[in-house]
C-alpha positions in Angstrom: -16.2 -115.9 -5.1 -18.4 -114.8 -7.4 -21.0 -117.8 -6.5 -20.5 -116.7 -3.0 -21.6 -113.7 -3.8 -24.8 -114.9 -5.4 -25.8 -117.1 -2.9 -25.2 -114.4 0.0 -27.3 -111.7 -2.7 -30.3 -113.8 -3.2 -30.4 -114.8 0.9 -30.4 -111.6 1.5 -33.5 -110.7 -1.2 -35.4 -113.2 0.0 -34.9 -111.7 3.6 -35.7 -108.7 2.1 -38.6 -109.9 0.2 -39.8 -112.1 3.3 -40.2 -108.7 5.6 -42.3 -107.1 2.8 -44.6 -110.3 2.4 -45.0 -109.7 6.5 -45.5 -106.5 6.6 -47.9 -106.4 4.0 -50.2 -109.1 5.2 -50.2 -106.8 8.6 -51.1 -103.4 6.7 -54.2 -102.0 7.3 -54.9 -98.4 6.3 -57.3 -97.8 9.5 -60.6 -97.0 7.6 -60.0 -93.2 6.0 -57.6 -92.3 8.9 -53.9 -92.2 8.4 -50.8 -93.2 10.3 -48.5 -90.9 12.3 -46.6 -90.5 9.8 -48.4 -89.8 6.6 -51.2 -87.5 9.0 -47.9 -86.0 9.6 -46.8 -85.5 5.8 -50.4 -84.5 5.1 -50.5 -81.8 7.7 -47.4 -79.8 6.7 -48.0 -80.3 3.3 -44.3 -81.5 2.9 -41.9 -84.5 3.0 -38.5 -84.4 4.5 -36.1 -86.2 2.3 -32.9 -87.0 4.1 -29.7 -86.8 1.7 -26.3 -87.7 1.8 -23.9 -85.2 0.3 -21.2 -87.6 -1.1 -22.8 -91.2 -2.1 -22.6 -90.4 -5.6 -24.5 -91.7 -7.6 -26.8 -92.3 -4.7 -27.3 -89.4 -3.0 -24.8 -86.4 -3.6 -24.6 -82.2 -4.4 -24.3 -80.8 -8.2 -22.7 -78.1 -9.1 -25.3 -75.1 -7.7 -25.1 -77.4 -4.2 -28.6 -79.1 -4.8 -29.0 -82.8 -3.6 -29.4 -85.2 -6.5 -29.5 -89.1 -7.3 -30.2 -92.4 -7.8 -31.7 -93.0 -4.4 -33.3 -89.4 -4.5 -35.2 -90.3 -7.9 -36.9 -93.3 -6.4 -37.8 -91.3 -3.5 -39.5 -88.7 -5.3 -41.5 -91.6 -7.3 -42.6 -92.3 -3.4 -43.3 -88.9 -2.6 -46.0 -88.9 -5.7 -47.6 -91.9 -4.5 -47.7 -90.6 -0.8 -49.5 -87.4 -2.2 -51.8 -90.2 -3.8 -52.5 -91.9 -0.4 -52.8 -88.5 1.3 -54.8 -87.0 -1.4 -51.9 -84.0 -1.6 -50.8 -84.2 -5.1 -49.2 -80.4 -4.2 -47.0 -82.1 -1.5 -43.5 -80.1 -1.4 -40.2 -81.7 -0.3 -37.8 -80.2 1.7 -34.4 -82.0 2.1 -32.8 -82.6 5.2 -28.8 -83.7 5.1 -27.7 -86.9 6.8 -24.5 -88.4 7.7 -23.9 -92.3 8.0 -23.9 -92.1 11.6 -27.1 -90.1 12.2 -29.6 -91.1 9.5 -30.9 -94.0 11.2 -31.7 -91.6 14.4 -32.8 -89.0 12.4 -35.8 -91.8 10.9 -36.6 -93.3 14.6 -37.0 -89.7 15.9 -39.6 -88.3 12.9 -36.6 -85.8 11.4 -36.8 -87.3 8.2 -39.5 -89.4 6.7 -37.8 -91.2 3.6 -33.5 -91.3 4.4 -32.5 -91.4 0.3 -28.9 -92.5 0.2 -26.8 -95.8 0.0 -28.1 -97.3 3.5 -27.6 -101.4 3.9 -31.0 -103.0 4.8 -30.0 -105.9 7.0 -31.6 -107.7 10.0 -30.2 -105.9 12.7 -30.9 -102.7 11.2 -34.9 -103.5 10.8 -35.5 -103.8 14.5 -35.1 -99.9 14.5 -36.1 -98.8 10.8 -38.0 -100.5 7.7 -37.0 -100.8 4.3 -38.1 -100.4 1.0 -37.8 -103.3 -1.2 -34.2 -103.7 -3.0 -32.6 -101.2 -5.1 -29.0 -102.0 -5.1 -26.2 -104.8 -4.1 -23.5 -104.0 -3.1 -20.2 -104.7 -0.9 -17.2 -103.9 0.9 -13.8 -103.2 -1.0 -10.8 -101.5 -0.2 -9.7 -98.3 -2.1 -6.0 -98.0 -2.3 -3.3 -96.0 -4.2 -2.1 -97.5 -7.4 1.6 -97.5 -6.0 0.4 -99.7 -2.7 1.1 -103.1 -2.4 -1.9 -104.0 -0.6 -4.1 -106.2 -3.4 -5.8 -108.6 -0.7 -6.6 -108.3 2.7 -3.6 -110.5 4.0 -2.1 -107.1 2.8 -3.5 -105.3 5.3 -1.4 -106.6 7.9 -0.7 -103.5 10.9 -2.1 -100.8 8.4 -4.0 -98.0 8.7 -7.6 -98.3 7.3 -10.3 -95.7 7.3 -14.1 -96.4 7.1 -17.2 -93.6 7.2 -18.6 -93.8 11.2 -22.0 -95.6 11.3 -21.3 -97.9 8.4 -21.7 -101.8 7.9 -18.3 -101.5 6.5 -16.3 -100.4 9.9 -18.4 -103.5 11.2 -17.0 -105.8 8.2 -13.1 -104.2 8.7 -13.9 -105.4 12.1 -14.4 -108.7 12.0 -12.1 -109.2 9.2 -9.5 -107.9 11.8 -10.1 -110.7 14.3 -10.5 -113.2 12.0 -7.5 -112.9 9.8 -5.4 -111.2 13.4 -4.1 -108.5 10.7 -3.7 -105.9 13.9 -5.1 -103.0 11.9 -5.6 -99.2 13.0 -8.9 -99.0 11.8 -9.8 -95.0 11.7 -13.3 -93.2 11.0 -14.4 -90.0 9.3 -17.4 -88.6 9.4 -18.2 -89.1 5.6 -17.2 -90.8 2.9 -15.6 -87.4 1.8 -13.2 -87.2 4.4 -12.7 -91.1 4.5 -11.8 -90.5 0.7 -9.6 -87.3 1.5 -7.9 -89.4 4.6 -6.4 -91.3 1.4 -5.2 -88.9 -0.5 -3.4 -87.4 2.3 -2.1 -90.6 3.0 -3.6 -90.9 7.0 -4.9 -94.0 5.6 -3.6 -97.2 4.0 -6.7 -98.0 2.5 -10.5 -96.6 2.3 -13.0 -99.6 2.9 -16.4 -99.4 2.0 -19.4 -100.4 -0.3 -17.5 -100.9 -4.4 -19.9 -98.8 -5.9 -19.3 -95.9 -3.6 -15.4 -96.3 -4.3 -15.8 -96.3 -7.8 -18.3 -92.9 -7.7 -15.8 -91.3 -5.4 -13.0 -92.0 -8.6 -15.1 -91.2 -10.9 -16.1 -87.6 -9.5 -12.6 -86.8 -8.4 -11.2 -87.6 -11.7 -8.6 -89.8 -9.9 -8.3 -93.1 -11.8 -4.9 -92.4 -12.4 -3.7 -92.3 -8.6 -6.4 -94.9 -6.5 -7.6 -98.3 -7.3 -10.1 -100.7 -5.7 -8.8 -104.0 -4.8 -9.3 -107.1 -3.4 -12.9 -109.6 -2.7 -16.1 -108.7 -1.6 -15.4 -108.7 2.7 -19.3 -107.9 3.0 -23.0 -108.0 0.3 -24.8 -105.1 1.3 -28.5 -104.5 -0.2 -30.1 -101.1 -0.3 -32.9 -99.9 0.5 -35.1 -96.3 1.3 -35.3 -96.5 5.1 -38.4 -94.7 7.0 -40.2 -95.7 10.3 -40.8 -99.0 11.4 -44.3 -99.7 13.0 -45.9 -97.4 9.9 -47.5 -100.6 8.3 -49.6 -97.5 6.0 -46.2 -95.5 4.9 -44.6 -99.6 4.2 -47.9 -100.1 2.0 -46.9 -96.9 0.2 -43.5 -97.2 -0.3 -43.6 -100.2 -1.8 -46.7 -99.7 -4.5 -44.2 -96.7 -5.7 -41.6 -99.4 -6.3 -44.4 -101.9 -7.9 -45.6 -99.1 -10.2 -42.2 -98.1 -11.3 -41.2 -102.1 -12.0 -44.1 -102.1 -13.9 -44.0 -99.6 -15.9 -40.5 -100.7 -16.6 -39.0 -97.2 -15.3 -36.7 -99.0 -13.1 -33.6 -100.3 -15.6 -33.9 -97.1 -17.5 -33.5 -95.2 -14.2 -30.8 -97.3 -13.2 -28.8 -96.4 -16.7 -29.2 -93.3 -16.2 -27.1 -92.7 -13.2 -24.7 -95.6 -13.0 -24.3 -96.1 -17.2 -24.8 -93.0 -18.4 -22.9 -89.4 -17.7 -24.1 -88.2 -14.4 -24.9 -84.5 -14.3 -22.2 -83.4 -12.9 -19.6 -84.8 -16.0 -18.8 -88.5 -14.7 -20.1 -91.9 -16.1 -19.5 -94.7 -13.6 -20.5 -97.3 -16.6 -21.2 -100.2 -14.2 -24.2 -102.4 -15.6 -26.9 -103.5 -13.9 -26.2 -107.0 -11.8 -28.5 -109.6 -12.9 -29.6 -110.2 -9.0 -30.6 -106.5 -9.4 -32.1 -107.0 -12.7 -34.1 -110.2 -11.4 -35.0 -108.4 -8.4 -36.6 -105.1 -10.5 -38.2 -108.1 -13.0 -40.3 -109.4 -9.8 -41.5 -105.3 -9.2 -43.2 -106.1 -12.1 -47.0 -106.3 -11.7 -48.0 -106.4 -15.5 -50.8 -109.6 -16.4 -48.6 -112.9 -17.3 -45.3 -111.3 -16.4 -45.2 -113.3 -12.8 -47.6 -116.4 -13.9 
């Protein structure tokens, strides 16, 4: 499985990494003007961050109800570097809240310019939004409580799962229904929150969605004793910052923030810090970086003789 995995990973970087190569070679920065979008940013003197209020450690609230995060901390490293291109260093950011199901509209329609949560970058996806380059793998897994017998998806057979609206997971639960004919009830929630609660008040068999996410959710609800996650991968999901396709400018941008962090080696540190070390709001996830992640960071990195 674990090959599998691998395989599916690195197709999916070098899809990932195949769009950037494209999109760069189309970039053009239109003398001194600027795009929609960043003439946009530079006017209002602001960036609108969208945030998710339970992808921990993505994107999620602390204690005083301000947004913080993995996802959040990169896109503030992108906010300095817009202010760079825009010649704004003073650019504020004002954060805009998201759901699963309306961040993507939220980018098309100019609500948000950077969405900075736990959103798959995949194909279908990219002929409404574009993606920064990777900054996470991860896949679908089923959450279940530690007296269930479900341990594989053959154990799914007529149950009740829930999955957040808008995700690649309800997609994955999906398919997995036809193909294994399991004759499921799959339900949504709104967010992964409520997905999560659906569990505990047992509306739900089982919570599918990305590992990571299920593992955050445990973590911050101090409930390792009561839910487990279970079972293969049923979907690879890589993550990226999503913003406005046709903004070949912003693209530019967004991803010389990412090069500068990889090579200044910021990346792995930043990484520890919210999945290995305690979060600030008391949990630790301790889940080490993947080596596709770890590769994929290594190839950020600009620095003479590192990519000879």
């Amino acid at each position: 499985m674990r090959q599998r995995l691998r395989r599916s990973i690195g197709a999916c970087g070098l899809w990932l990494a195949g769009c950037l190569l494209t999109t760069a070679a189309g970039a053009q920065t239109g003398g001194e003007g600027l795009s929609p979008a960043l003439a946009a940013i530079k006017s209002r003197h602001a960036v609108h961050l969208g945030y998710r209020e339970s992808s921990p450690p993505f994107s999620f609230l602390d204690q005083a109800n301000r947004p913080i995060g993995y996802s959040l901390e990169l896109c503030q490293a992108v906010v300095d570097e817009i202010g760079v291109e825009v010649d704004d260093p003073g650019l504020k950011i004002e954060y805009v809240k998201v759901t699963s199901d309306d961040r993507i509209p939220a980018v098309v329609q100019g609500k948000i310019d950077l969405e900075c949560g736990s959103t798959t970058a995949n194909a279908e996806r990219s002929k409404q939004v574009a993606f920064s380059p990777l900054m996470f793998v991860a896949g679908t897994k089923l959450m279940v409580a530690k007296d269930s017998a479900i341990s594989a998806p053959k154990d799914l057979q007529s149950k009740t799962v829930v999955v957040t609206k808008g995700t690649t997971n309800e997609q994955a639960m999906h398919a997995l229904d036809k193909k294994l004919n399991l004759g499921l009830n799959i339900v949504t929630a709104s967010d992964h929150e409520q997905s999560y609660q659906m569990l505990v008040d047992r509306k739900a068999d089982a919570f599918a969605t990305d590992d990571i996410l299920l593992y955050g959710l445990i973590a911050r609800h101090k409930s390792q004793d009561k839910f487990h996650v279970v079972g293969d991968y049923l979907s690879y999901d890589p993550y990226g910052i999503m913003f406005r396709r046709g903004e070949p400018q912003l693209k530019e941008v967004v991803e010389r923030a990412f090069r500068k962090l990889g090579t200044n080696h910021d990346l792995v540190p930043l990484y520890n810090k919210w999945f290995v070390s305690r979060l600030p709001t008391g949990e630790r996830l301790n889940v080490a970086i993947s080596p596709q992640l770890e590769d994929a960071f290594k190839a950020l990195d600009d620095s003479e003789g590192v990519n000879d």
